[in-house]
N, C-alpha and C positions, 0 to 999 in steps of 0.2 A: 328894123322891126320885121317881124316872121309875119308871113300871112296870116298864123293861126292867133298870135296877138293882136295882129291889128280886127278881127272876125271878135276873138274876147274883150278889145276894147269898145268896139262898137255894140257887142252884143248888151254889155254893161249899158252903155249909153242909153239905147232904146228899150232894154227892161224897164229904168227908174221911170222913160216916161211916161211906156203904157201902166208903169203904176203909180204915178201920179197925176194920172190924166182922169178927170171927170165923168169921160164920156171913151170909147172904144175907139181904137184908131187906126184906119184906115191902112190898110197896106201905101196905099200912094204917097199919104202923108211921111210913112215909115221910109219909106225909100226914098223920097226928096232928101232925109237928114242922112244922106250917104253918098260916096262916091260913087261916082258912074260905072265906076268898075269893080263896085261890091255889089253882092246877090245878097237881096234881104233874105229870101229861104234859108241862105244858107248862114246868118248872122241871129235869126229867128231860131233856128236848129239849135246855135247853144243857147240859146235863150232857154225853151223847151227843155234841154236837157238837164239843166238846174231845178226841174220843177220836176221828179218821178215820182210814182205812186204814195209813198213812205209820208209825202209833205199834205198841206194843208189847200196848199192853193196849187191853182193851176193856170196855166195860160190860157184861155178860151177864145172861141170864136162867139162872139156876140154881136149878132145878125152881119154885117159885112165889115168887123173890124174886130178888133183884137184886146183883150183887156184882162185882167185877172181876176180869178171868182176864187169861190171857199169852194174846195172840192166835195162834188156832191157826197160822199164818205164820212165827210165831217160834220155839212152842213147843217144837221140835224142837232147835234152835238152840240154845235156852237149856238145854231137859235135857242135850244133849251138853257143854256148860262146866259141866256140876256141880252148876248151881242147881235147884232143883224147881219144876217148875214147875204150877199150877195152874189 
């Protein structure tokens, strides 16, 4: 497997958690669920790049960890239809 698939598998990996995670997650945390000789920045990187201006949500920093919001763009949008947005 290519570096750049094993970076797309992992990147896959720790997307679904910071978005199914409750609470914003810790870089520390994020780089425990990786080999020692993977760079979160750079696993993070495609992360980010799945999420450009065009989409709804974004990857955020939320105070010292990481989690996904409704991009400020929308968010007005979407509290006015009813949904909450965060």
């Amino acid at each position: 497997m290519s570096s750049l698939d094993k970076l797309t598998e992992y990147a896959a990996t720790l997307e679904a958690l910071v978005f199914a995670s409750d609470k914003p997650l810790h870089d520390r945390e994020l780089q425990h669920l990786l080999p020692d000789d993977v760079i979160l920045d750079d696993v993070m990187q495609v992360v980010i790049q799945r999420y450009d201006a065009s989409g709804g949500v974004e990857l955020c920093w939320v105070g010292d960890g990481r989690a996904f919001r409704t991009r400020t763009a929308v968010a007005e949008r979407v509290h006015l239809r009813g949904a909450v947005a965060r």
